[in-house]
C-alpha positions in Angstrom: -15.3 -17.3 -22.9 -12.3 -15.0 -21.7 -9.0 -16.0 -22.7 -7.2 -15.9 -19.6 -3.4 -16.3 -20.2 -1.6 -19.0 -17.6 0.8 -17.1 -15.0 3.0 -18.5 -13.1 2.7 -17.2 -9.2 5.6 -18.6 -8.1 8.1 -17.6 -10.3 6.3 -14.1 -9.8 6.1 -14.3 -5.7 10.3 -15.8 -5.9 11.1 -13.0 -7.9 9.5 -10.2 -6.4 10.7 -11.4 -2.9 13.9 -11.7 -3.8 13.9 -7.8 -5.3 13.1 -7.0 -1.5 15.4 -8.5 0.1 13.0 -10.9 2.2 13.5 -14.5 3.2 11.1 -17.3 2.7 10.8 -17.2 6.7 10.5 -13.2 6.5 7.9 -13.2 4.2 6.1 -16.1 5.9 5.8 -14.5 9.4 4.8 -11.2 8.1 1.6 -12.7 6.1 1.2 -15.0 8.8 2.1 -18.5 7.4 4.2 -21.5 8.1 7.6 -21.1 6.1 7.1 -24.6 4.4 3.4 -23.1 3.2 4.7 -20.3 1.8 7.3 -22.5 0.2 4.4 -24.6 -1.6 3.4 -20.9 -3.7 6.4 -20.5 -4.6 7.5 -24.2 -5.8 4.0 -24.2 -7.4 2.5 -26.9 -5.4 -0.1 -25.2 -4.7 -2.1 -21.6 -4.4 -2.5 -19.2 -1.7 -6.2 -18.6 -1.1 -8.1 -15.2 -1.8 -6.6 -13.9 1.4 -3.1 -14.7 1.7 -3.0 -14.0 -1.9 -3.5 -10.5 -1.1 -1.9 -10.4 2.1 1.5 -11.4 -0.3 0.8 -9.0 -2.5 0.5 -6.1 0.1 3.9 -7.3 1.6 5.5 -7.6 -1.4 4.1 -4.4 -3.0 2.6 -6.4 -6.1 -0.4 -5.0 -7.9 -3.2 -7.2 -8.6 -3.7 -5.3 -11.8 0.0 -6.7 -12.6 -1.3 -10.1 -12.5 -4.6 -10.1 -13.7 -8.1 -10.6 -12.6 -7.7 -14.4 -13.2 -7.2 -15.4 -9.3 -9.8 -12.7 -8.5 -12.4 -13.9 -10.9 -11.9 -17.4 -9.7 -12.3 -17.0 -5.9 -14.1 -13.9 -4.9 -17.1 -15.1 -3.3 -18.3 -12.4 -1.4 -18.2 -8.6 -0.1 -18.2 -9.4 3.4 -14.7 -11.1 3.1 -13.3 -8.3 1.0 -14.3 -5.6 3.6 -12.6 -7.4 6.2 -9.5 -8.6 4.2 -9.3 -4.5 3.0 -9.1 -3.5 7.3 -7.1 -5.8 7.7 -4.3 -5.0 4.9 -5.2 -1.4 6.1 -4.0 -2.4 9.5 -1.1 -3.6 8.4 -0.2 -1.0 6.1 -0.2 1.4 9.2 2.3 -1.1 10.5 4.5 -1.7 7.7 4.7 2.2 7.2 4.9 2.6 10.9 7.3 -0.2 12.0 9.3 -2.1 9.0 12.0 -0.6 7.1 12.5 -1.6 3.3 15.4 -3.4 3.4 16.3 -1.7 0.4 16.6 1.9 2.1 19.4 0.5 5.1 
């Protein structure tokens, strides 16, 4: 069996979000969440699914490869949704590039 180290996603997601410059609420809308949902991932009450996992990530410019292939591993369950989650994140990569400043660069 594959020893797969514990992380902690929250601590990660706070830390990461905070770097950026985003609220809770900011994040939240962007990914498409309630604010006291996106709270739960970061408090550690409970984990994003497979595709607001990576629709966090995207936003918060976190490689998967950073974390591990733990939460992939665990909850992949198909191609279909992958393909569809990747045009999606494309989509809004055209709109993060297009539209949204890093808050960083004001």
């Amino acid at each position: 069996m594959k020893n797969i180290k514990k992380i902690n996603l929250g601590q990660i997601l706070r830390k990461r979000r905070s770097e950026l410059g985003f609220t809770q609420n900011e994040l939240a809308d962007l990914v498409g969440l309630e604010t006291s949902q996106y709270q739960k991932y970061e408090y550690n009450i409970c984990r994003p699914n497979f595709e607001n996992t990576l629709k966090i990530f995207f936003f918060l410019q976190i490689s998967v490869d950073k974390i591990g292939d733990e939460f992939i591993e665990n909850n992949v369950t198909n191609n279909h949704k992958i393909e569809s989650i990747s045009r999606e994140l494309k989509y809004s990569k055209f709109i993060r590039n297009n539209f949204l400043l890093d808050k960083k660069d004001k």
